[in-house]
C-alpha positions as CSV (number, residue, x, y, z in Angstrom):
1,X,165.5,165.3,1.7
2,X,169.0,164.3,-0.1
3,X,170.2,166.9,-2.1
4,X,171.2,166.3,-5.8
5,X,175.1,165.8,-6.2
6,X,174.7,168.1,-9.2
7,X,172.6,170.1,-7.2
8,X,174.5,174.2,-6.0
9,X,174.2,174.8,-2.0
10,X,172.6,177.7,-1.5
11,X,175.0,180.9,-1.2
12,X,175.9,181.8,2.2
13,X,176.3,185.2,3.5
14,X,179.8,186.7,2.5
15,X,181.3,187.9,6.4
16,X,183.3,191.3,6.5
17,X,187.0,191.0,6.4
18,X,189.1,191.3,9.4
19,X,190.0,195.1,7.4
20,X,186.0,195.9,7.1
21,X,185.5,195.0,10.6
22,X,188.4,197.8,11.7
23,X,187.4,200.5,9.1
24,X,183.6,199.7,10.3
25,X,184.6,200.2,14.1
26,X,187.3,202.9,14.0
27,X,184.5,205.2,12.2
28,X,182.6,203.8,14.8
29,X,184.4,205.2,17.2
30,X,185.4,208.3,15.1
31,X,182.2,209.7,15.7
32,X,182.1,209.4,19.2
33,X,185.8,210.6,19.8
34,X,186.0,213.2,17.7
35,X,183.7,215.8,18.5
36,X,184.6,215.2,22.1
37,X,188.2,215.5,21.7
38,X,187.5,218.9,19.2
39,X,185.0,220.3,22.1
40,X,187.7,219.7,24.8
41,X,190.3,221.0,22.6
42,X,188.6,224.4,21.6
43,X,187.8,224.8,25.5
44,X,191.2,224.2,26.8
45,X,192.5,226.5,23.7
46,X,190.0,229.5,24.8
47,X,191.0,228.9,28.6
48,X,195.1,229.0,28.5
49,X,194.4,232.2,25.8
50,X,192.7,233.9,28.5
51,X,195.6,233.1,30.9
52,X,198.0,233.7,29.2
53,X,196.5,237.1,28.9
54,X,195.1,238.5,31.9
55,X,197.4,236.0,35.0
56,X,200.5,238.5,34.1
57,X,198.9,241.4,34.9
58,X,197.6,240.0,37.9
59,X,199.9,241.5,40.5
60,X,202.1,238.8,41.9
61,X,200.4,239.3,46.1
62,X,197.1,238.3,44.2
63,X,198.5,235.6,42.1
64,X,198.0,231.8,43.4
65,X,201.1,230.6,41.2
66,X,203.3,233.0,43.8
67,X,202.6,230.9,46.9
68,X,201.9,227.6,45.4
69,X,204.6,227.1,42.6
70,X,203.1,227.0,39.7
71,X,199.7,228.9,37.3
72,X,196.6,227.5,38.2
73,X,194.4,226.4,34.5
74,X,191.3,228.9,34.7
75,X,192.4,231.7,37.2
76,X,192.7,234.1,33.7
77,X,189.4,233.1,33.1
78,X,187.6,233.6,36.3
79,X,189.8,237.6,36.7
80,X,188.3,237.8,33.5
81,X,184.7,237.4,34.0
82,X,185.3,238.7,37.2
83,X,186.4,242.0,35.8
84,X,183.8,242.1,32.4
85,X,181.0,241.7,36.0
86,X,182.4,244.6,37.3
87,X,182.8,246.7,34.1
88,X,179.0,246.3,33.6
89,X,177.6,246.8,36.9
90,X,179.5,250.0,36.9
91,X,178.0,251.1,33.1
92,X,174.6,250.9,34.6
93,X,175.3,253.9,36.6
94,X,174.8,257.6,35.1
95,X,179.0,258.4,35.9
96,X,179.6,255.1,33.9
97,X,177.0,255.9,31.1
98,X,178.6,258.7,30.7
99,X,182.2,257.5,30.6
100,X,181.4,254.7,27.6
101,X,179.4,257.9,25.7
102,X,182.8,260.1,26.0
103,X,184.5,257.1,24.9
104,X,182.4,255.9,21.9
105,X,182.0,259.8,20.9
106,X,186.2,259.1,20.9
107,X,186.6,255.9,18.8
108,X,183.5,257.8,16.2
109,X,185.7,260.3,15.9
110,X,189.0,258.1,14.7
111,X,188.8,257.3,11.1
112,X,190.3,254.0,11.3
113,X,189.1,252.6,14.9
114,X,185.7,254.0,14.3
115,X,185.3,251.4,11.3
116,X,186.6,248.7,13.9
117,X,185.2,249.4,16.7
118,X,181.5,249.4,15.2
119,X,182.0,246.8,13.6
120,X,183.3,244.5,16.7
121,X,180.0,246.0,18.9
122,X,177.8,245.5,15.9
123,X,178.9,241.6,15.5
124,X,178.7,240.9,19.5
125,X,175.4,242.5,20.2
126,X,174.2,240.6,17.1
127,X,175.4,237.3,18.8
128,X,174.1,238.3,22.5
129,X,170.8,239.3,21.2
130,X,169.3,236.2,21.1
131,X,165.8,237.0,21.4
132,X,166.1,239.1,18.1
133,X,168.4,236.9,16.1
134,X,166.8,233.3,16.8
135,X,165.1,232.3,14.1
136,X,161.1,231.6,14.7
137,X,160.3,228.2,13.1
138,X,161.8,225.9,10.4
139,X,159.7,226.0,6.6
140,X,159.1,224.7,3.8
141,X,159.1,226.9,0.3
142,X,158.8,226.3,-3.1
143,X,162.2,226.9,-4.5
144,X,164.0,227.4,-6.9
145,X,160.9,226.8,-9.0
146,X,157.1,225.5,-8.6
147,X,157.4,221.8,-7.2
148,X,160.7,221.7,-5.8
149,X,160.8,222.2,-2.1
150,X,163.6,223.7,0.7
151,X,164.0,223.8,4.2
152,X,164.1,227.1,5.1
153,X,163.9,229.5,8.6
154,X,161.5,231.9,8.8
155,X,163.3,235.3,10.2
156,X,160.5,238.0,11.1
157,X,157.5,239.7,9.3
158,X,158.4,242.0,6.5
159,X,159.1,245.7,7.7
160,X,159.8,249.2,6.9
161,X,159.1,249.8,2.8
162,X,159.1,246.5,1.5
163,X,154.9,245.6,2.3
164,X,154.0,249.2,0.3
165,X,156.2,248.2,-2.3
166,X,155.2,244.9,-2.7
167,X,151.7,246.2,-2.2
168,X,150.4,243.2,0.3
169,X,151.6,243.4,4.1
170,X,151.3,239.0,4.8
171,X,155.0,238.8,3.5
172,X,157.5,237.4,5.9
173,X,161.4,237.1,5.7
174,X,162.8,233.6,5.2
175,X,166.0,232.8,5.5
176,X,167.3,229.8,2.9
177,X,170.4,228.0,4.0
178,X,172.6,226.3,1.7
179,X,174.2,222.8,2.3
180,X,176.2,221.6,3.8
181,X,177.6,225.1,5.2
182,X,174.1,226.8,7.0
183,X,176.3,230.1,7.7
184,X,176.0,231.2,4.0
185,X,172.5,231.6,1.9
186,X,169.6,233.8,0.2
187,X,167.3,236.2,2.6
188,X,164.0,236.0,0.7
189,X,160.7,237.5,1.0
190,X,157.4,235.0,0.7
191,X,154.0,235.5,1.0
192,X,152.6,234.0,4.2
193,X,149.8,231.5,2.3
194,X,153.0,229.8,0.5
195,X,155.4,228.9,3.3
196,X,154.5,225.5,4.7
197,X,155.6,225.6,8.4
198,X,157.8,222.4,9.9
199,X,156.9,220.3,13.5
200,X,160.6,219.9,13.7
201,X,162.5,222.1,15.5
202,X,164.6,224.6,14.0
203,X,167.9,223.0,15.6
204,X,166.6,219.6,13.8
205,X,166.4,221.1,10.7
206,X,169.8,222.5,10.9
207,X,171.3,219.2,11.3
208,X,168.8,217.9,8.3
209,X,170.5,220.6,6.1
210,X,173.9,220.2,7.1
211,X,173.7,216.2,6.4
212,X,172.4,217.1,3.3
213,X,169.0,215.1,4.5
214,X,170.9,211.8,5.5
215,X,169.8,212.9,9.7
216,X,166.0,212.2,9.2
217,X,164.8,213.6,12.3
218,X,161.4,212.0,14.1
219,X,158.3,213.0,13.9
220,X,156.5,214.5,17.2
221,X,154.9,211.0,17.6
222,X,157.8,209.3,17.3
223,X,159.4,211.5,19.9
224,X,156.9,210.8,22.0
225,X,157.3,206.3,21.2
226,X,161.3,207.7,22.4
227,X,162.6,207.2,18.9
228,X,166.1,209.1,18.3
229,X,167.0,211.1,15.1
230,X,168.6,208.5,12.7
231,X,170.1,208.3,9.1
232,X,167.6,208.6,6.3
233,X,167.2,204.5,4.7
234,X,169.6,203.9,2.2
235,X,167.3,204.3,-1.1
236,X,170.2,203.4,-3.7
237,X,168.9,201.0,-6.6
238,X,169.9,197.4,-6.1
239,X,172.6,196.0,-8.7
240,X,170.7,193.7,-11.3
241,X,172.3,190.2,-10.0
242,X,170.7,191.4,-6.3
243,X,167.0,192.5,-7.6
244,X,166.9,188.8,-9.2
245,X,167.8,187.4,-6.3
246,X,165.2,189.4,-4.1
C-alpha cells in the first residue's frame, strides 16, 4: 500500500551514541573489575604486612631470600600461621593453660592494657565464634509502624530478665539493619506470632538491604528453574508523550 506524501513515517528507534555505548560498557566492565581488583588488592596488602613483619625476625640460616637472592611473597605468612599452630597446640596443655592465666591475671592487672587487651580478645572471639554470632534466619517485621514492613535477622530467643519483665517468654531478638550500611542498626525485641520468617537466605537478604531492594533475589522455585538473583524491574512512571504512545 503507497503511503500518503503528507503522510509521517513511523518513528524509528533512537540508537545509543558512540559515548552511551562506552559509559554503558565501561560500567559494564566496572563491575566485573572492580571487586576483583579490590579483593586482590586487600589480599596482597594483608600478605606483604605480614612479611614485612615476621621475614626479619626470621633468622637469616632459615630465611629462603639468604640463598636465593631475594624475599619470597607469603613466607611471613606461612611462619605466621605456622607459629599461631604452635602457640595453640601448646595452650591446650595444663603448663600452657597456666602460662596464658599468669599472663591475663598480668594485663587485668595494668590499668591501661587491661582496657585493650579485653577489648582486642572480646572483638576476635566475637568474630571466631561463628556458631554464636550467625544470625538464624532473615524476617519480616512491622516497623516503624503497623503496615510498613523491614527485613530484619532474627538473633536468638530472649534471655536472662527481659521474658519476666515483659511478662511473656515467646519474644525473640531481632536485629534491624539499616541501608545501605548493614554494620549499624536497632536490636529489638518482638513477639514470636509477629515476625514473618523469609525463604531467602540470610546472605540474600543482606545483599537486598544493602542495594536498597534493587538485588531481588529468586524465589526457592526459581532457584530450582536455575534463575540468578537480578535487579528489581524498573517501576519508574513513564513520561506522558511515552504512556500515549504505549
Amino acid at each position: 500500500m503507497a503511503r500518503k506524501p503528507n503522510q509521517k513515517r513511523p518513528p524509528k528507534g533512537k540508537r545509543p551514541t558512540l559515548f552511551q555505548r562506552t559509559r554503558s560498557n565501561f560500567l559494564t566492565g566496572l563491575v566485573i573489575v572492580a571487586p576483583v581488583s579490590l579483593t586482590i588488592w586487600v589480599i596482597w596488602s594483608g600478605i606483604s604486612f605480614i612479611d614485612s613483619r615476621v621475614v626479619p625476625l626470621v633468622p637469616d640460616v632459615y630465611n629462603p631470600a639468604t640463598y636465593l637472592g631475594k624475599n619470597i611473597a607469603g613466607f611471613g605468612v606461612i611462619i605466621f600461621l605456622l607459629f599461631t599452630a604452635l602457640v595453640g597446640a601448646l595452650t591446650k596443655g595444663l603448663a600452657g593453660r597456666q602460662f596464658i592465666k599468669f599472663g591475663e591475671g598480668l594485663f587485668d592487672r595494668t590499668p591501661v592494657v587491661r582496657s585493650i587487651y579485653n577489648a582486642v580478645k572480646q572483638i576476635i572471639e566475637t568474630i571466631l565464634n561463628q556458631s554464636g554470632t550467625s544470625f538464624q534466619n532473615a524476617c519480616l517485621i512491622e516497623y516503624p509502624r503497623r503496615g510498613l514492613w523491614a527485613v530484619a535477622f532474627i538473633s536468638t530467643e530472649a534471655q536472662g530478665e527481659l521474658p519476666d519483665k515483659l511478662g511473656r517468654d515467646d519474644v525473640i531478638s531481632v536485629f534491624l539493619p539499616t541501608t545501605p550500611n548493614p554494620t549499624s542498626g536497632f536490636l529489638l525485641y518482638v513477639p514470636r506470632n509477629e515476625v514473618v520468617i523469609l525463604d531467602m537466605s540470610v546472605e540474600d537478604a543482606a545483599k537486598l538491604v544493602i542495594s536498597a531492594g534493587l538485588v531481588a533475589p529468586p524465589t526457592q522455585a526459581e532457584l530450582a528453574a536455575g534463575r540468578r538473583p537480578v535487579a528489581a524491574p524498573d517501576r519508574r512512571p513513564l513520561p506522558r508523550k511515552a504512556a500515549a504512545a504505549k
